[in-house]
C-alpha positions as CSV (number, residue, x, y, z in Angstrom):
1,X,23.3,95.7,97.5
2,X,26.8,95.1,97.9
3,X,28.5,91.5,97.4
4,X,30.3,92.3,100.6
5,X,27.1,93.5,102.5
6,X,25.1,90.6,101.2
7,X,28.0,88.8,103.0
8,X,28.2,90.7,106.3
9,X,24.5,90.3,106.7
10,X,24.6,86.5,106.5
11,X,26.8,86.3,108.7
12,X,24.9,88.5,111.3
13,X,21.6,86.8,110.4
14,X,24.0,83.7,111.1
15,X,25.3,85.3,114.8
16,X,22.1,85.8,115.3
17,X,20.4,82.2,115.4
18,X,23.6,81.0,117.1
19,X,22.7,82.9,120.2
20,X,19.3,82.3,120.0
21,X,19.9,78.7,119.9
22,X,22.3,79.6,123.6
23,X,19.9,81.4,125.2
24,X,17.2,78.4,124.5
25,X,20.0,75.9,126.1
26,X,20.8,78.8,128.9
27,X,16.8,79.0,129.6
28,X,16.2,74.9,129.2
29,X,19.2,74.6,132.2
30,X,18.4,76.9,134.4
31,X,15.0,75.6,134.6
32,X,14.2,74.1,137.7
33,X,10.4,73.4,137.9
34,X,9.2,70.8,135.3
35,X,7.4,72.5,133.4
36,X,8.5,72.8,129.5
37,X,9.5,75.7,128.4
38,X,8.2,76.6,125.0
39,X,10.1,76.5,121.4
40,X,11.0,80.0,121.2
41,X,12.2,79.5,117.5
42,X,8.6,78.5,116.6
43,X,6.7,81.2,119.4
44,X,4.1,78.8,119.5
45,X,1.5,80.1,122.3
46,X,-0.9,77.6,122.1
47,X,1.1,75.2,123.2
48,X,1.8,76.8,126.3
49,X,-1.9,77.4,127.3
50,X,-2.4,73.8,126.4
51,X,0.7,72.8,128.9
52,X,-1.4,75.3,131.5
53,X,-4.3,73.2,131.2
54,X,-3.4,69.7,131.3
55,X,-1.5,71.2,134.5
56,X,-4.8,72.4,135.7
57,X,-6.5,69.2,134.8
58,X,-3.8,67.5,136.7
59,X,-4.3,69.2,139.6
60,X,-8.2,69.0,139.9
61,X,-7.7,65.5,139.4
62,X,-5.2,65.1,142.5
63,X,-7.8,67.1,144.6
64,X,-10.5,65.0,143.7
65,X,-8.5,62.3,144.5
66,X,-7.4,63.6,148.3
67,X,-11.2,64.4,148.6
68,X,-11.9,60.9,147.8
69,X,-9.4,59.3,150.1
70,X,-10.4,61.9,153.0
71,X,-14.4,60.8,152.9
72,X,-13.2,57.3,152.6
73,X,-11.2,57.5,156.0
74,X,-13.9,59.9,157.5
75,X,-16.7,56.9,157.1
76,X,-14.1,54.2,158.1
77,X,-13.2,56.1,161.2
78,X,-17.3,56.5,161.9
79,X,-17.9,52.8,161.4
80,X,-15.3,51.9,164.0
């Protein structure tokens, strides 16, 4: 390969991971529900799925918790 081809390569490699590295900031602002948005550098899936289900578990948790308050209020209101 070519000195100057070697060169012009590098360069585009270079390009290259500059706009990557934009269209992660682009994505990361234009976000506008919490959730995280994965590394895209790294394309680490597993992470995601594991952000799903904390999310999951986070939710059960908050319906168990409304269920809890609601039975609590039901037997107060019978007591009265």
């Amino acid at each position: 390969m070519e000195p100057n081809q070697q060169q012009h390569r590098q360069e585009s490699a270079q390009d290259f991971e500059e706009a990557l590295e934009q269209l992660e900031d682009i994505l990361h602002e234009s976000s506008t529900d919490e959730e995280e948005i994965p590394d895209i550098s790294t394309g680490n899936i597993n992470a995601m799925e594991q952000s799903e289900d904390a999310n999951d578990a986070d939710l059960a948790a908050w319906e168990d918790a409304v269920a809890d308050i609601e039975q609590y209020l039901e037997e107060k209101a019978k007591n009265k």
